[in-house]
C-alpha positions as CSV (number, residue, x, y, z in Angstrom):
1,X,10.1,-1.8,9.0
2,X,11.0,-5.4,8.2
3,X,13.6,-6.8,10.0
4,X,13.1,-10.2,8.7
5,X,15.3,-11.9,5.7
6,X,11.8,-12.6,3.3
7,X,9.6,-10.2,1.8
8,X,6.3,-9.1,3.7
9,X,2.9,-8.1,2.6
10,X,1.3,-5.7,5.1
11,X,-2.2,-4.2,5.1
12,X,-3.7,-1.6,7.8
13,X,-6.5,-2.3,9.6
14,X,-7.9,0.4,11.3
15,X,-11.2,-1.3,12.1
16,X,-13.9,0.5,12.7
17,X,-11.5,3.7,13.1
18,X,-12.7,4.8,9.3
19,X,-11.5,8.9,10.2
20,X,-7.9,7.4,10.1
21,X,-6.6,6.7,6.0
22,X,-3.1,4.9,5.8
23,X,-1.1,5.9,2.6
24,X,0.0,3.4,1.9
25,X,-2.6,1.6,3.1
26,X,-1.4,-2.1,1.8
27,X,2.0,-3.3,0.1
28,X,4.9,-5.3,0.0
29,X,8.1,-4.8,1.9
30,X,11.5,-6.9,1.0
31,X,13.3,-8.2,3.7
32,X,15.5,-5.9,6.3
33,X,14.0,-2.3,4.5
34,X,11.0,0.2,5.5
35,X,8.4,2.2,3.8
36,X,7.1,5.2,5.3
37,X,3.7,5.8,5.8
38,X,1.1,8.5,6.2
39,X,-1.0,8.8,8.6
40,X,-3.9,11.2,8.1
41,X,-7.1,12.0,10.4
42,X,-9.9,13.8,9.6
43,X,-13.5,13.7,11.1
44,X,-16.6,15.9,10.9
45,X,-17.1,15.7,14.9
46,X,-15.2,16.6,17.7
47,X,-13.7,12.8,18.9
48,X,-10.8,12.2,21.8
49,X,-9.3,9.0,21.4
50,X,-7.3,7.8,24.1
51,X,-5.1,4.1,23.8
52,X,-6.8,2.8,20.6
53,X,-5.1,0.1,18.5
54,X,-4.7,0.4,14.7
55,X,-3.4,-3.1,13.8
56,X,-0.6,-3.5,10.8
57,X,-1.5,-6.9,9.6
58,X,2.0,-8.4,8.2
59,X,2.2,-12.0,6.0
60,X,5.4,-13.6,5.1
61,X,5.0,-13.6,0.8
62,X,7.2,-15.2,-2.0
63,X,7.4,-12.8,-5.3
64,X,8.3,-14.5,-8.4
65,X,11.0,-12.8,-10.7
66,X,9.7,-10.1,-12.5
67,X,9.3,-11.1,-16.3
68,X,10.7,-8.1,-17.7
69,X,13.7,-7.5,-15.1
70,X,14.0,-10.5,-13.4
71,X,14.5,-9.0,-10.3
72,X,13.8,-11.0,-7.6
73,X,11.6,-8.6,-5.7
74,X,9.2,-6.1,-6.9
75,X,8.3,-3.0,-4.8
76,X,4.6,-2.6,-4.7
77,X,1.8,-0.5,-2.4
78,X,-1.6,0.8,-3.6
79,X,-0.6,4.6,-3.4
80,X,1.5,3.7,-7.2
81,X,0.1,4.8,-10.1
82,X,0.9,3.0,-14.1
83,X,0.3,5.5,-16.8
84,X,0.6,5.0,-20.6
85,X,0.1,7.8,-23.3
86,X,-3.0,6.8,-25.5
87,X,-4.2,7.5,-28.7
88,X,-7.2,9.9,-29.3
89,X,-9.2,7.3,-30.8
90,X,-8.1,4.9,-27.8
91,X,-9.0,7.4,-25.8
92,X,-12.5,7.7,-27.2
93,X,-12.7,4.4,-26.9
94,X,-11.9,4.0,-23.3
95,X,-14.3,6.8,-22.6
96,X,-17.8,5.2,-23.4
């Protein structure tokens, strides 16, 4: 949650926690709004954890107007996807 008035860029760091995956796991958040996140664990071994810290590293960011819109903030995290129907031969292409 960002209860501030300027967009924020956050980024998980689990350090060297690697069986925890954050989805997302970086992104922008505009000011006074929330994004929820997943949380998942998963480890080939038995482990107990007890009071660890997994750190949510946040930095204050300016967006510029988006080109196309010209909204003033774009939502963004690294769980969204662009996709674009191609050609056959573009496909081909893209293939090699």
């Amino acid at each position: 949650m960002n209860n501030g008035d300027r967009a924020v860029k956050f980024r998980w760091n689990q350090g060297d926690k690697d069986e925890f995956k954050f989805y997302p796991s970086v992104g922008h958040l505009k000011g006074h709004s929330s994004k929820q996140i997943k949380v998942v664990f998963k480890s080939g071994k038995t482990v107990k954890y007890d009071k660890i810290d997994l750190v949510c590293e946040t930095f204050c960011i300016d967006q510029k107007p988006d080109p196309e819109t010209g909204a003033k903030y774009r939502d963004w995290d690294d769980t969204m996807k662009t996709m674009r129907m191609v050609r056959p031969s573009e496909y081909r292409k893209i293939m090699k």
